[in-house]
C-alpha positions as protocol buffer text, in pm:
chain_id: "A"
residue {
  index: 1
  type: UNK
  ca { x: -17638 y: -8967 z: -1617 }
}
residue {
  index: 2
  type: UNK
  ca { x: -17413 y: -8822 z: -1350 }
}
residue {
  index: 3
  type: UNK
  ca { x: -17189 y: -9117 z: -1354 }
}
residue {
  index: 4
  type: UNK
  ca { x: -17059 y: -9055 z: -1677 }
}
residue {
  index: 5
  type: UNK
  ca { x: -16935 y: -8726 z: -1648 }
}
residue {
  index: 6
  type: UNK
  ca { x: -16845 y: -8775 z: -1230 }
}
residue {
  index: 7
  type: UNK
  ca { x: -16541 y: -8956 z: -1074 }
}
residue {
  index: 8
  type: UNK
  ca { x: -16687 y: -9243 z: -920 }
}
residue {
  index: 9
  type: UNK
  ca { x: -16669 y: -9110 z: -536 }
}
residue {
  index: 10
  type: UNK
  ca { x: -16793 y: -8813 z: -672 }
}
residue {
  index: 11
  type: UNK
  ca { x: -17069 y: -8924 z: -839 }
}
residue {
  index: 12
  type: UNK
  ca { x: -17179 y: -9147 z: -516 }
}
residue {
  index: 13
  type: UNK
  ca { x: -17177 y: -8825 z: -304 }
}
residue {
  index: 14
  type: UNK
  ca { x: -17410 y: -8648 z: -599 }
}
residue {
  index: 15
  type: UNK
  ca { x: -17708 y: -8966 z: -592 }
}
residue {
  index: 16
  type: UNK
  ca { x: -17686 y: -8963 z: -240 }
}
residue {
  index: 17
  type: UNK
  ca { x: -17765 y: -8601 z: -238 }
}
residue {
  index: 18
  type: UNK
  ca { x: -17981 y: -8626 z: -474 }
}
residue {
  index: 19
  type: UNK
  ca { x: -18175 y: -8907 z: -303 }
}
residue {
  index: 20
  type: UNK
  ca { x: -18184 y: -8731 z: 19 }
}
residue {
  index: 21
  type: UNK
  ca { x: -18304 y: -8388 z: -211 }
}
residue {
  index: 22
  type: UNK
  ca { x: -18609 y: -8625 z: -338 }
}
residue {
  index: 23
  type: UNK
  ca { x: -18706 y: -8796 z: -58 }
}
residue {
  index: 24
  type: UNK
  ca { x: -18706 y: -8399 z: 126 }
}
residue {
  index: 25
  type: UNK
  ca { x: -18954 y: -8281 z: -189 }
}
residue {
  index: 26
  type: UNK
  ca { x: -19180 y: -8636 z: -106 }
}
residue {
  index: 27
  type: UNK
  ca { x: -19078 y: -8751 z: -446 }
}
residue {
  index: 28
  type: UNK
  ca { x: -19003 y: -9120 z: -348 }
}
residue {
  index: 29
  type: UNK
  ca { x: -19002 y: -9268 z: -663 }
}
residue {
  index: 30
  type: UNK
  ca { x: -18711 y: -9016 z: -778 }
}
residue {
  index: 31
  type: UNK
  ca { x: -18563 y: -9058 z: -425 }
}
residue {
  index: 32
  type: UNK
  ca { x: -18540 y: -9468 z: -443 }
}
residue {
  index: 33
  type: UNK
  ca { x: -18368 y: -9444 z: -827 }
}
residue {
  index: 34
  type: UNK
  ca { x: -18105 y: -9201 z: -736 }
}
residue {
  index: 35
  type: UNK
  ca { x: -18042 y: -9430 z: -407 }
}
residue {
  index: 36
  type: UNK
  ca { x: -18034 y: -9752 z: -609 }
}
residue {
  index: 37
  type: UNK
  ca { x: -17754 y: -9608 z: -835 }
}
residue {
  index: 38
  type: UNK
  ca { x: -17571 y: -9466 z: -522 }
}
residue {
  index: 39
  type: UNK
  ca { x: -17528 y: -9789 z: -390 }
}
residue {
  index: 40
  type: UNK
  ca { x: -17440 y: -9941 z: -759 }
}
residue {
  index: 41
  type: UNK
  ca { x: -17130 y: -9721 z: -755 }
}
residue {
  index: 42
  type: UNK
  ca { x: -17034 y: -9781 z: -401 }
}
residue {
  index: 43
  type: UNK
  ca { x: -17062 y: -10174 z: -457 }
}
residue {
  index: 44
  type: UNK
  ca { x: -16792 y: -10112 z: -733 }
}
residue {
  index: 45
  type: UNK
  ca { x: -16580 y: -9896 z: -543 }
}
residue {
  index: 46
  type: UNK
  ca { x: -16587 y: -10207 z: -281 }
}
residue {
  index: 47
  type: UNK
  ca { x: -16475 y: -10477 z: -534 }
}
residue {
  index: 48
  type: UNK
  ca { x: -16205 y: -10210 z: -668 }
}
residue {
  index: 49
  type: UNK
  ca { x: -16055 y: -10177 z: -301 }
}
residue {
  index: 50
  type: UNK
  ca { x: -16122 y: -10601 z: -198 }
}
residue {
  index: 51
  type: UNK
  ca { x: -15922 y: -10635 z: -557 }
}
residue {
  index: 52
  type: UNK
  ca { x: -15645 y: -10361 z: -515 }
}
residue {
  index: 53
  type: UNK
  ca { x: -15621 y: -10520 z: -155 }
}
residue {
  index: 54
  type: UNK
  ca { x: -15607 y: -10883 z: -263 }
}
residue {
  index: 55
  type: UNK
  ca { x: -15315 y: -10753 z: -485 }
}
residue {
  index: 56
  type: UNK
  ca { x: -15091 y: -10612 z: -252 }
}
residue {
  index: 57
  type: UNK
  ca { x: -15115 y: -10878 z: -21 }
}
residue {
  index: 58
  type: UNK
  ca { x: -15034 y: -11142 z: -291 }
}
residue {
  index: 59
  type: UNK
  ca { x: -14680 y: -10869 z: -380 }
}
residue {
  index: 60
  type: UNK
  ca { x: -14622 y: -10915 z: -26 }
}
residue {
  index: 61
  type: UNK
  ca { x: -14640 y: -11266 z: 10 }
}
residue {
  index: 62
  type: UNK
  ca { x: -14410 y: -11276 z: -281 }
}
residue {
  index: 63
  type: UNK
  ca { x: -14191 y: -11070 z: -95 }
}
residue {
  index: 64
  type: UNK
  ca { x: -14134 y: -11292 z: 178 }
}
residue {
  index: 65
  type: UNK
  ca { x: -14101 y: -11580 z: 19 }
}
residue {
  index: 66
  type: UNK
  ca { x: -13764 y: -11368 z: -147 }
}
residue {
  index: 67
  type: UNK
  ca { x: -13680 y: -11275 z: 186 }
}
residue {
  index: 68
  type: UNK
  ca { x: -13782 y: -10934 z: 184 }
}
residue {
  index: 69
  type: UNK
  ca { x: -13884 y: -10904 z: 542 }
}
residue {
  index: 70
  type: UNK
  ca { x: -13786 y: -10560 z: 642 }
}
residue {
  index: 71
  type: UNK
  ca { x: -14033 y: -10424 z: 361 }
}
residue {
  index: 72
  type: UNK
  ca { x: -14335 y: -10610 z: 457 }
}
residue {
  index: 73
  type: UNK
  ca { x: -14296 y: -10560 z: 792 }
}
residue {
  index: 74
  type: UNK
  ca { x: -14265 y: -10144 z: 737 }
}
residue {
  index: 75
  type: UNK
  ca { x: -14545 y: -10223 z: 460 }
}
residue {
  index: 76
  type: UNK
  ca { x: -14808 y: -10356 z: 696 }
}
residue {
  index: 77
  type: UNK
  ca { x: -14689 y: -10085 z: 974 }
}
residue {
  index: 78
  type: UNK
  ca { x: -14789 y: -9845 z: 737 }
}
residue {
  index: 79
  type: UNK
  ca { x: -15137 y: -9998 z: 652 }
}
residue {
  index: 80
  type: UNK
  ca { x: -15453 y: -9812 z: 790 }
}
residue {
  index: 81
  type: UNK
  ca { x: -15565 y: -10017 z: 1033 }
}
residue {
  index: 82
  type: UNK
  ca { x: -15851 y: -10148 z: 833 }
}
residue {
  index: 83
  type: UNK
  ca { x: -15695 y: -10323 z: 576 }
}
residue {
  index: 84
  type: UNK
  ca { x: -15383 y: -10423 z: 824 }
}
residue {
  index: 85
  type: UNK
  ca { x: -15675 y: -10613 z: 983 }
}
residue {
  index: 86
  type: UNK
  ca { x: -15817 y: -10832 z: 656 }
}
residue {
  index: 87
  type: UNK
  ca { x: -15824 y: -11214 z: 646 }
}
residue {
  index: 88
  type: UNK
  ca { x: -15561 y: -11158 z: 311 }
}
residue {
  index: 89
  type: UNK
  ca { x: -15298 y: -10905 z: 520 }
}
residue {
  index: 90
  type: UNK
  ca { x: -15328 y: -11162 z: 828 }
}
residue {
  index: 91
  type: UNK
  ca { x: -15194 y: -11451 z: 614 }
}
residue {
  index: 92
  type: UNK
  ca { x: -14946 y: -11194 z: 524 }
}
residue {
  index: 93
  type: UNK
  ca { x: -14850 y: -11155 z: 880 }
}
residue {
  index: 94
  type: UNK
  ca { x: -14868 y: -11480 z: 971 }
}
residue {
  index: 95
  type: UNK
  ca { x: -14590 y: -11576 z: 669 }
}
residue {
  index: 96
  type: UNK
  ca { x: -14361 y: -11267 z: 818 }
}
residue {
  index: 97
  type: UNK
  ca { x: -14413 y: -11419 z: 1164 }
}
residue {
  index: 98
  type: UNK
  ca { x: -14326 y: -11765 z: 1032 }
}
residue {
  index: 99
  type: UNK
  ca { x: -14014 y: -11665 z: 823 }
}
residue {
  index: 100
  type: UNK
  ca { x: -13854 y: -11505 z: 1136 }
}
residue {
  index: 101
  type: UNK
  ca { x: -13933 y: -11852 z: 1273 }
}
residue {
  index: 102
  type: UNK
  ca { x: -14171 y: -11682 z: 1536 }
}
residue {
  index: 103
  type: UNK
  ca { x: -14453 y: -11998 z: 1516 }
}
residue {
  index: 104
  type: UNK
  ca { x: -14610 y: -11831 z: 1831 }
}
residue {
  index: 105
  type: UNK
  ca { x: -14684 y: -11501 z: 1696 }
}
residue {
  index: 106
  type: UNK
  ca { x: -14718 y: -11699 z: 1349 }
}
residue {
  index: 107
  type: UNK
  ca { x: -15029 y: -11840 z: 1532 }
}
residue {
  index: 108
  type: UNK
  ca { x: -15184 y: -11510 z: 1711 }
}
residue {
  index: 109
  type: UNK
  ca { x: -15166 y: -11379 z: 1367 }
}
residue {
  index: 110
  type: UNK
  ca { x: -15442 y: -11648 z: 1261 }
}
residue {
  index: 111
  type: UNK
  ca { x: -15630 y: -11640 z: 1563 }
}
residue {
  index: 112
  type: UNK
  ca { x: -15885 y: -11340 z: 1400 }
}
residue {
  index: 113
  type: UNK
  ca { x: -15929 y: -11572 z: 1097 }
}
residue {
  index: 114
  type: UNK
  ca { x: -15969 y: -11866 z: 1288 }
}
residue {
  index: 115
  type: UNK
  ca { x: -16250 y: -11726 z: 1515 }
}
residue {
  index: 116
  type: UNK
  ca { x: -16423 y: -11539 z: 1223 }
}
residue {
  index: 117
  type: UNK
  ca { x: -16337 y: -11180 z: 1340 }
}
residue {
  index: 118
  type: UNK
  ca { x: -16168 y: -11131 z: 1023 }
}
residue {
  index: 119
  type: UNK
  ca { x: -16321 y: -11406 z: 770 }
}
residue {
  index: 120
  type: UNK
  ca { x: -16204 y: -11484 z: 440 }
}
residue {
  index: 121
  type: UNK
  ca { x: -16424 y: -11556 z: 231 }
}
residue {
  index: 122
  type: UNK
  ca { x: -16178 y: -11615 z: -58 }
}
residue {
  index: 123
  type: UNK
  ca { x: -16137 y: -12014 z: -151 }
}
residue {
  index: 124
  type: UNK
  ca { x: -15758 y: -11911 z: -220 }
}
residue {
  index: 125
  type: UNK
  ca { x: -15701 y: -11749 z: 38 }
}
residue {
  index: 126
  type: UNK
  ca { x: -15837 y: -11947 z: 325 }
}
residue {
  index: 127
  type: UNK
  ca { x: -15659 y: -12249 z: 167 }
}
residue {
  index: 128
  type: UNK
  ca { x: -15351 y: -11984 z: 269 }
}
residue {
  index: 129
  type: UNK
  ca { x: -15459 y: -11976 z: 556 }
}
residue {
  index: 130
  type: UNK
  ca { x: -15481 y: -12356 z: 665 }
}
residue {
  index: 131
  type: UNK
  ca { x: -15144 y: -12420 z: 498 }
}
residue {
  index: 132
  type: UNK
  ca { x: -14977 y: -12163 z: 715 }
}
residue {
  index: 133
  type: UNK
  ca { x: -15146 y: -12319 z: 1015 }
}
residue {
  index: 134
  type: UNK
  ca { x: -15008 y: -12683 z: 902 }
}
residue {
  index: 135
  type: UNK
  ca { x: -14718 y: -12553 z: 898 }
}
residue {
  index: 136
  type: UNK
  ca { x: -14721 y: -12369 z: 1267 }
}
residue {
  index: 137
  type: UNK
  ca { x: -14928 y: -12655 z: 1456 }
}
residue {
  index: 138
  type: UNK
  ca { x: -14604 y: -12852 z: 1303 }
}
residue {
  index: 139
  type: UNK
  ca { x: -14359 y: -12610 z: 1407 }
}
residue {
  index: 140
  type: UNK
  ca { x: -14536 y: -12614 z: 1779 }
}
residue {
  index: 141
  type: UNK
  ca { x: -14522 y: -13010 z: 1808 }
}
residue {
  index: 142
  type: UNK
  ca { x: -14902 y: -13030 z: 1732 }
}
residue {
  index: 143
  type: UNK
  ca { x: -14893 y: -13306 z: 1436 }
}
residue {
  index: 144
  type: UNK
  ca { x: -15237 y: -13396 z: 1479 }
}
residue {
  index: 145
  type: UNK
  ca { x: -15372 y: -13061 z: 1396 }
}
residue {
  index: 146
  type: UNK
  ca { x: -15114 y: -12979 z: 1144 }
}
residue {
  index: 147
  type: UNK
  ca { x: -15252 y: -13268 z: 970 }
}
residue {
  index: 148
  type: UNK
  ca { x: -15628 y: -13147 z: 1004 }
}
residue {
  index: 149
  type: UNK
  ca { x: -15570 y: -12775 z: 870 }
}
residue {
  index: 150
  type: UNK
  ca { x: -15360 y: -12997 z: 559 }
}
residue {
  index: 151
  type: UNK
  ca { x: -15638 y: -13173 z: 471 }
}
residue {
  index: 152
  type: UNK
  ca { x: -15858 y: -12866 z: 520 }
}
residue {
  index: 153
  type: UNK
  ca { x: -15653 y: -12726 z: 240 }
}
residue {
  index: 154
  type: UNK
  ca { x: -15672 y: -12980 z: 21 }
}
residue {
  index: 155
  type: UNK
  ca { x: -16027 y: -13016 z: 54 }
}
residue {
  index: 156
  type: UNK
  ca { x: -16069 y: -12658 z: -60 }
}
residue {
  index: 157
  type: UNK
  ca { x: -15793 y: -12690 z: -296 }
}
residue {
  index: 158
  type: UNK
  ca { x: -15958 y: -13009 z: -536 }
}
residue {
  index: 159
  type: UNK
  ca { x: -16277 y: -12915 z: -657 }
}
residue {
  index: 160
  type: UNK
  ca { x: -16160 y: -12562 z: -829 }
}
residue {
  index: 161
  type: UNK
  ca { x: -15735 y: -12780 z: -856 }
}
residue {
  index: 162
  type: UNK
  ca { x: -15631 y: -12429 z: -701 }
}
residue {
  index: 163
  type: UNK
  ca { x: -15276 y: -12520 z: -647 }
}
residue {
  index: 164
  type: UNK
  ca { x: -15121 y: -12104 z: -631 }
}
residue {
  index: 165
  type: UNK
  ca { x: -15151 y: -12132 z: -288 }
}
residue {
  index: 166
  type: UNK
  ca { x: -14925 y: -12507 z: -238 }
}
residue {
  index: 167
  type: UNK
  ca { x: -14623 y: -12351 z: -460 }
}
residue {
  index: 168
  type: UNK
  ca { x: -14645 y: -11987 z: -219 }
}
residue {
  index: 169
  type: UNK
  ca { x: -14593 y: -12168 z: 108 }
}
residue {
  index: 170
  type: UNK
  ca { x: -14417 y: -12500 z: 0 }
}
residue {
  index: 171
  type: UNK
  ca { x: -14455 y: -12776 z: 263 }
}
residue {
  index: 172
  type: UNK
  ca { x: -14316 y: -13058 z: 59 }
}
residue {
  index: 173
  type: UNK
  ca { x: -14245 y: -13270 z: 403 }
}
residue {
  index: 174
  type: UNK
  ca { x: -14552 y: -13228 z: 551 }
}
residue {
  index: 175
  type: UNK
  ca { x: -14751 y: -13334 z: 251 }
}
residue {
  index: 176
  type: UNK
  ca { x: -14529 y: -13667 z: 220 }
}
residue {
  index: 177
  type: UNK
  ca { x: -14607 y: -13731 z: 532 }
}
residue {
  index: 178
  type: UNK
  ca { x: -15001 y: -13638 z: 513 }
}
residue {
  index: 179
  type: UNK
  ca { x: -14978 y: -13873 z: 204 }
}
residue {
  index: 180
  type: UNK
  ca { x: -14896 y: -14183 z: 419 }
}
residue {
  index: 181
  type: UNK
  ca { x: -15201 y: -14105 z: 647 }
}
residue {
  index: 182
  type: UNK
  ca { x: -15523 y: -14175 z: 574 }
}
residue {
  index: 183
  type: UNK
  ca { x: -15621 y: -13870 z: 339 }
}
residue {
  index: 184
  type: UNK
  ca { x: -15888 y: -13842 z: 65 }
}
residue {
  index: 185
  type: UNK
  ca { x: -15651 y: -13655 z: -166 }
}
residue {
  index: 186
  type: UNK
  ca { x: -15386 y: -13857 z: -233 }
}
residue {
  index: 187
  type: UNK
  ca { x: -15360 y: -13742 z: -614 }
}
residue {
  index: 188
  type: UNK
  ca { x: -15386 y: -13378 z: -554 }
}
residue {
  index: 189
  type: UNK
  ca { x: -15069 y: -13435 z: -306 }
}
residue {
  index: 190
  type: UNK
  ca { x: -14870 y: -13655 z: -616 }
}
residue {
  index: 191
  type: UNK
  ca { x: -14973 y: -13377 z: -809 }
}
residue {
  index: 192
  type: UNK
  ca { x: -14883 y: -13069 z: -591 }
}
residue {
  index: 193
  type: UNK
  ca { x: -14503 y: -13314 z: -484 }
}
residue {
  index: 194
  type: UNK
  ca { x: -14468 y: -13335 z: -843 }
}
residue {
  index: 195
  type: UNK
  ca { x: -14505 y: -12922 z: -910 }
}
residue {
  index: 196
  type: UNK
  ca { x: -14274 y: -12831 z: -641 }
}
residue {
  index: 197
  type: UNK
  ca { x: -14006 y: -13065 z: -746 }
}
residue {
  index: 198
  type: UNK
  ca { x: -14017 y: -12953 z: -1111 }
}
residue {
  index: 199
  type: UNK
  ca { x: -14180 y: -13238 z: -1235 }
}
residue {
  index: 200
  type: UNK
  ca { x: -14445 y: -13285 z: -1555 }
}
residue {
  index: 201
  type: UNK
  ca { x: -14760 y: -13461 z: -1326 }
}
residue {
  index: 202
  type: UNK
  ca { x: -14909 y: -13755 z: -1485 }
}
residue {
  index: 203
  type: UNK
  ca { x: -15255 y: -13756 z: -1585 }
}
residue {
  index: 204
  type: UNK
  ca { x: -15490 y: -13950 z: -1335 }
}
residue {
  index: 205
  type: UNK
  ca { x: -15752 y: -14069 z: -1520 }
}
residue {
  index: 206
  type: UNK
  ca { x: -15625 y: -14186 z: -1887 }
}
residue {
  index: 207
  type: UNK
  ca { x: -15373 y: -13976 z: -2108 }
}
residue {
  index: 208
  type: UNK
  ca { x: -15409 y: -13613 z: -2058 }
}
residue {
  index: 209
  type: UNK
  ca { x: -15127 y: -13526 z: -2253 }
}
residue {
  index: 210
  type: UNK
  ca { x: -15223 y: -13461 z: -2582 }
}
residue {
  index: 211
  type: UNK
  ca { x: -15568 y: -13248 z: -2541 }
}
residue {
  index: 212
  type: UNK
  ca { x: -15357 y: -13052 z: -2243 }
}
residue {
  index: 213
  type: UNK
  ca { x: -15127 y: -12969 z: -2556 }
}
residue {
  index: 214
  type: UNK
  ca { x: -15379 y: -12779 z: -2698 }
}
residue {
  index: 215
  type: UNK
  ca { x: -15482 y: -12546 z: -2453 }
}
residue {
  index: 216
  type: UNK
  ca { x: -15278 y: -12226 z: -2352 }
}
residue {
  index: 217
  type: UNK
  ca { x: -15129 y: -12175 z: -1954 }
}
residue {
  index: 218
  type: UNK
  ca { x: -15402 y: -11903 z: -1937 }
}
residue {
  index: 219
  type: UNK
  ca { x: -15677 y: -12106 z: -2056 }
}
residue {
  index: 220
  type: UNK
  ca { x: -15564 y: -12398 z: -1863 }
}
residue {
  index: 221
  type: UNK
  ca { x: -15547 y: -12141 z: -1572 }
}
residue {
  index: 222
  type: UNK
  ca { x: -15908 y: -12047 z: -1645 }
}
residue {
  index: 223
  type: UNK
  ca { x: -16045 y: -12392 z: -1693 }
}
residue {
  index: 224
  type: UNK
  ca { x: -15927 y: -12447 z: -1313 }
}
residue {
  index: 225
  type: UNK
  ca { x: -16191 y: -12200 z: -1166 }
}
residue {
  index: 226
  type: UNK
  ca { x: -16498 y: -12343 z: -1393 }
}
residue {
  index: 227
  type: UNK
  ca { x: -16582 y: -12645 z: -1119 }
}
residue {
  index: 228
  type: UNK
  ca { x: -16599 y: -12366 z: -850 }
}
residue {
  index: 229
  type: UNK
  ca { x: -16857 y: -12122 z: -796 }
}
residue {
  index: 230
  type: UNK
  ca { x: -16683 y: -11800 z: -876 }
}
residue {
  index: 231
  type: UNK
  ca { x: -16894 y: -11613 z: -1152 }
}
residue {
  index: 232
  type: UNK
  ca { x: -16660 y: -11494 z: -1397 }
}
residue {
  index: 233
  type: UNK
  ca { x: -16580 y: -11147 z: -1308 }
}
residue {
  index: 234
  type: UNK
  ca { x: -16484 y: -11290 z: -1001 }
}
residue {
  index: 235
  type: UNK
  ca { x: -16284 y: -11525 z: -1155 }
}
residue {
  index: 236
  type: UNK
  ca { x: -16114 y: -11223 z: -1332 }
}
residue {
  index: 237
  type: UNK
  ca { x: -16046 y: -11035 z: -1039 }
}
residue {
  index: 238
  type: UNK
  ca { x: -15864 y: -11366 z: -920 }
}
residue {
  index: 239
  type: UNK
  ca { x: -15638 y: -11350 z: -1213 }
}
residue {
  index: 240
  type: UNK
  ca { x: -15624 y: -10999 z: -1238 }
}
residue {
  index: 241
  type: UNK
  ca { x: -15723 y: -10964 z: -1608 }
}
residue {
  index: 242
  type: UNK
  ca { x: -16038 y: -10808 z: -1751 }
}
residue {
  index: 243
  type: UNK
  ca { x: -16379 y: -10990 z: -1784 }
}
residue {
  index: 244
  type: UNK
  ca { x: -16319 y: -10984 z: -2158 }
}
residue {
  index: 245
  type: UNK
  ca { x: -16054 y: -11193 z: -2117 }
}
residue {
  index: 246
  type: UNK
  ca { x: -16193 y: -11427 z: -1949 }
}
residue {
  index: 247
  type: UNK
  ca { x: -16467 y: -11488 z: -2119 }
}
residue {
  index: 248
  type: UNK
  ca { x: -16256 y: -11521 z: -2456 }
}
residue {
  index: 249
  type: UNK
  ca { x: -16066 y: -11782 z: -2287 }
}
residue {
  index: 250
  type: UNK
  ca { x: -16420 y: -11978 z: -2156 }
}
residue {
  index: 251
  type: UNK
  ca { x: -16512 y: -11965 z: -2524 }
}
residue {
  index: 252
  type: UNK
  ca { x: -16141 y: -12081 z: -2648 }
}
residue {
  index: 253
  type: UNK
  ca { x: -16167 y: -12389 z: -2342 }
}
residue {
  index: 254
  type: UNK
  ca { x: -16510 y: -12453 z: -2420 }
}
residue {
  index: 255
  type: UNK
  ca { x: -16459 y: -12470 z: -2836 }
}
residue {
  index: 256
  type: UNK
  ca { x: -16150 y: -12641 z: -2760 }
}
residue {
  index: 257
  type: UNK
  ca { x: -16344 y: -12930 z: -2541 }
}
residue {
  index: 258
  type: UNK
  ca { x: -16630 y: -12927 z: -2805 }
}
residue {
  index: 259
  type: UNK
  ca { x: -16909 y: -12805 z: -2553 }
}
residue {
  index: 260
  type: UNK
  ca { x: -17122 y: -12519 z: -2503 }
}
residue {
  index: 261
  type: UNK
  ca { x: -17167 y: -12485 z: -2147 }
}
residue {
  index: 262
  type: UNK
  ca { x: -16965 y: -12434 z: -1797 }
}
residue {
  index: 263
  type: UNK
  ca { x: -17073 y: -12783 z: -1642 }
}
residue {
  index: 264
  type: UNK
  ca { x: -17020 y: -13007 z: -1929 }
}
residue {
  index: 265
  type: UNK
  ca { x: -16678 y: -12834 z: -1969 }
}
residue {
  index: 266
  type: UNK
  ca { x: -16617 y: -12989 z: -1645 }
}
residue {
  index: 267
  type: UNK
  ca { x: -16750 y: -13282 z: -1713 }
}
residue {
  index: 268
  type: UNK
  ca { x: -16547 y: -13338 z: -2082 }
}
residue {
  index: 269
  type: UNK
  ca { x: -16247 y: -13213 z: -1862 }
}
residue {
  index: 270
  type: UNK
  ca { x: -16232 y: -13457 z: -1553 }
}
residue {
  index: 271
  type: UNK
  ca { x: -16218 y: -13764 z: -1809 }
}
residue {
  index: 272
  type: UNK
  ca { x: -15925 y: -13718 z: -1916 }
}
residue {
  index: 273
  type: UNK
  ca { x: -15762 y: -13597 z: -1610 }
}
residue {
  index: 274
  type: UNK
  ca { x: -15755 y: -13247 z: -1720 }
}
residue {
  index: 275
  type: UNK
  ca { x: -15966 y: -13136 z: -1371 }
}
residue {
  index: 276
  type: UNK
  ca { x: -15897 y: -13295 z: -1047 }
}
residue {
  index: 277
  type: UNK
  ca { x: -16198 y: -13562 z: -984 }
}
residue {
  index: 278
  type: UNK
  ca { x: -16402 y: -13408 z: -679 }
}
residue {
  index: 279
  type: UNK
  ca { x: -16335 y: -13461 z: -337 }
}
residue {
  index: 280
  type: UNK
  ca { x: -16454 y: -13796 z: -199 }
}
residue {
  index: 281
  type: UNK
  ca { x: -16702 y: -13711 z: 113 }
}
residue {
  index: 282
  type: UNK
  ca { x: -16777 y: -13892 z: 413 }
}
């Protein structure tokens, strides 16, 4: 009951003393309950801060894509060194570095999430990630490795057609010319070319138009994430709206599609182009 009349630090410090208070009197049973919910609240603080962080790094990206250098740059000096050192706030960097047309220090900015010393674990933002490299192993005169880390982001891009990521570092030349090499993902690239230049895409597989009519940007956003594995309060904290939202939208995509479950929403949604088709492996 303490967590409903206890700030949620607060509350964490109270079950942990309490556990400790327990386990002291040899009352383990009592000692393992008031431990469990200490760790329930801390898990919650943790998604609030990955979220809050997640946000900031996505204003900042923004920011210098407008040119707004000076800002980040006094932004991330600022950071505690912590969160300065997350997968999210080194794509940040690495965007700053590239901007200022510093590919070199573009690149040492990567190197943590490269070597797994600051993972991502995000689909989103790792496909960040590989796009930024693209466009630095270009910038250095390494084409065949800008190439890889493009179709690295593709790959992670189809299944889940997470395109944010294409339209917040725009590399319209390098995909052209990925699309003339041999690439699995040629209609994710028409599709992504045909974004960036302002363009309706066409549907892929027969006429998407019409049932695309009926569904909302938000649910259409929504229906994106249902071929991926994020549950859906991830999927909320993606999108930065509340679980209740989301699931109103599932039920509004999945009445909409006349189905009643996540997979065969995928399923009705990939025949008529709606989803991208999965990536081809090999």
């Amino acid at each position: 009951m303490l967590g409903r009349f206890a700030q949620p630090t607060t509350a964490l410090m109270l079950y942990a003393l309490r556990a400790l208070l327990e386990f002291g009197r040899g009352r383990h049973k009592e000692a393992m309950t008031a431990q469990r919910a200490a760790e329930g609240i801390e898990r919650g603080l943790t998604m609030q801060h990955i979220v809050a962080r997640r946000a900031l790094a996505l204003e900042l990206e923004m920011l210098v894509r407008v040119g707004e250098t000076e800002l980040v740059q006094l932004a991330l000096d600022e950071m505690d060194e912590d969160v300065r050192a997350a997968g999210e706030m080194r794509v940040v960097l690495a965007a700053l570095r590239l901007a200022g047309d510093d590919a070199e220090g573009a690149a040492a900015a990567l190197v943590p999430i490269l070597a797994r010393a600051s993972p991502i674990e995000n689909p989103r933002w790792a496909i960040q990630a590989m796009l930024l490299k693209a466009s630095i192993d270009d910038a250095l005169g390494d084409a065949g490795a800008s190439s890889r880390a493009l179709e690295r982001a593709l790959e992670l891009a189809e299944p889940g057609g997470l395109l944010l990521p294409f339209l917040l570092h725009p590399a319209p030349e390098l995909l052209e010319r990925h699309a003339r090499l041999r690439t699995t993902h040629a209609s994710l690239i028409s599709e992504i070319l045909n974004l960036l230049s302002g363009r309706t895409p066409a549907a892929r597989a027969g006429d998407a138009a019409p049932l695309q009519e009926a569904f909302s940007a938000s649910e259409l956003r929504v229906l994106r994430y249902l071929p991926t594995n994020l549950s859906a309060p991830e999927i909320a904290a993606e999108l930065f709206v509340s679980l209740n939202t989301i699931r109103t939208h599932m039920r509004n995509v999945y009445a909409k599609l006349d189905v009643h479950s996540r997979a065969a929403a995928v399923t009705r949604a990939r025949g008529p182009g709606l989803l991208s088709p999965s990536s081809l492996k090999h």
